[in-house]
N, C-alpha and C positions, 0 to 999 in steps of 0.2 A: 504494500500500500504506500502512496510518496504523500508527498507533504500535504496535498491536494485533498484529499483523502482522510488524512488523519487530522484536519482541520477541519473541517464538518463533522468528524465524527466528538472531536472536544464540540464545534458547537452544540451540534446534537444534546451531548450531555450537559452543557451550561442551561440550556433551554429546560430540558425534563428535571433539573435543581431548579431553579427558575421560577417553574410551574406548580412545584409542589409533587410530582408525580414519584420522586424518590431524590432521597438523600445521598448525601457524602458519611461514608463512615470511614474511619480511620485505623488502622491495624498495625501496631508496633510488634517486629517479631525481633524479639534477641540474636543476637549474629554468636557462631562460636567465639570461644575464646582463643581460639589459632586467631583472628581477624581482629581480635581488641587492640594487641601489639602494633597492629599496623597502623599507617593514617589513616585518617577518616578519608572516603571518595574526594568531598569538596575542599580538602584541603589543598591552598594553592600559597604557595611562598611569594612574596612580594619577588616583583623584580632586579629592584636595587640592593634584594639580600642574595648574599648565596647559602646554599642551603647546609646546612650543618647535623650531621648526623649525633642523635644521641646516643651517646656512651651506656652500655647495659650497668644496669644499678641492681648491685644484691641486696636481696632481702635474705637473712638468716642461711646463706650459704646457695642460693637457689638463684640462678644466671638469668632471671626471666628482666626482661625488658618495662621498665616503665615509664611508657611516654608522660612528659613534663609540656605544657603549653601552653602559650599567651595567648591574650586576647587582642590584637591592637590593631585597630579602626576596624573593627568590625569583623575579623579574618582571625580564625583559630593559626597558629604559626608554630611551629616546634620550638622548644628551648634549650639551647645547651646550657649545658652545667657549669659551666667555664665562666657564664656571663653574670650580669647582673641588674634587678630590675629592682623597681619599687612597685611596681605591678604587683596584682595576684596573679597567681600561676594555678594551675590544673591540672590534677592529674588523669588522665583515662581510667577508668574502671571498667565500662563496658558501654556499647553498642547498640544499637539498634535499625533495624531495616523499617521504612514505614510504607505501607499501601494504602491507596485507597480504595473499597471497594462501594458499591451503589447497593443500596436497601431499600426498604419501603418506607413511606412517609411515617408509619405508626411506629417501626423499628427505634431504639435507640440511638442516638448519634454520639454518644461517647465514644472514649478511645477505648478499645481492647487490646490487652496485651495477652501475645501468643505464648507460651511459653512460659518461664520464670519472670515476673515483673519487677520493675527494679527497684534498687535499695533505698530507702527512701534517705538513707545517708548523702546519697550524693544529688546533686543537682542538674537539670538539665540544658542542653544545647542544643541547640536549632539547626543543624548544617543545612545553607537553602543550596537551590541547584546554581545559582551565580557566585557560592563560594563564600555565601555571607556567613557568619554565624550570629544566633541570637541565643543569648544569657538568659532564662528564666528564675526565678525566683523559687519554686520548687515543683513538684510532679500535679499539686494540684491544680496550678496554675494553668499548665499544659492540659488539663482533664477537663478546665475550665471554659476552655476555648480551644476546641481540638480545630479549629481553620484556620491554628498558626502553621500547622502541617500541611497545606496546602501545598508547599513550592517546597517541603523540606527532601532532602536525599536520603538523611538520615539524622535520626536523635543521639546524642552522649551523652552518658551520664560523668559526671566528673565530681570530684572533690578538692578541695581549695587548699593549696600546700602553701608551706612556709618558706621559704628560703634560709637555708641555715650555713655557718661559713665557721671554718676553724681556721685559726689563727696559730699560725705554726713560729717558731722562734727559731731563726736564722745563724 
């Protein structure tokens, strides 16, 4: 089908939202934890940086990887550890894929989550599909207004790390 095609078929479905004839439902499915380690899809590095890979950080003897990330002007960005911010930083915990699928007007339009739903320790991110990210406040926010998932690729759950520095005697 080309653009042609699949352009009528979104109007089509704008029109029967529209009308009332059926909704937008929203579906968060958890991604494995092989896929947490990685970047998220819409993660794009600014131009004028180069990209810096992070160093694997142990936990209690155990080589797994934890991505560290900024938020700045609106774009999730990697962190290395080398640097220094007065920023909050983030860490990854876990993932999510989002769909949307179409139901009936009487149906529910909350968000379901497939699988394991997440911790409510951490907090969520918006990955939109032009690479934005949006910061929420916390899960219910998101459950509050499931039309911020509209344009999203995918959700993160993250929690708000510290920067911590040892000072070594030369």
């Amino acid at each position: 089908m080309g653009r042609e095609g699949a352009r009528q078929n979104t109007d089509m479905v704008e029109m029967l939202v529209r009308s009332g004839r059926c909704k937008e439902r929203y579906v968060m499915r958890k991604k494995d934890e092989s896929t947490v380690t990685q970047l998220p899809l819409g993660l794009a590095l600014p131009e004028t940086e180069k990209a810096t890979e992070l160093p694997p950080e142990t936990a209690e003897g155990e080589g797994t990887q934890a991505p560290v990330l900024i938020l700045e002007e609106g774009r999730l960005i990697p962190f290395a550890a080398s640097e220094y911010t007065p920023s909050t930083l983030y860490e990854r915990v876990e993932a999510f894929s989002v769909e949307c699928r179409m139901v009936r007007p009487d149906d529910p339009g909350h968000v379901i989550f497939e699988g394991k739903k997440p911790s409510r320790k951490t907090i969520p991110v918006i990955v939109k599909r032009d690479g934005e990210s949006v910061l929420l406040d916390s899960w219910e926010s998101l459950e509050a207004r499931p039309e911020q998932l509209a344009d999203a690729v995918e959700v993160l759950g993250v929690t708000a790390v510290k920067q911590v520095f040892v000072l070594r005697r030369k």
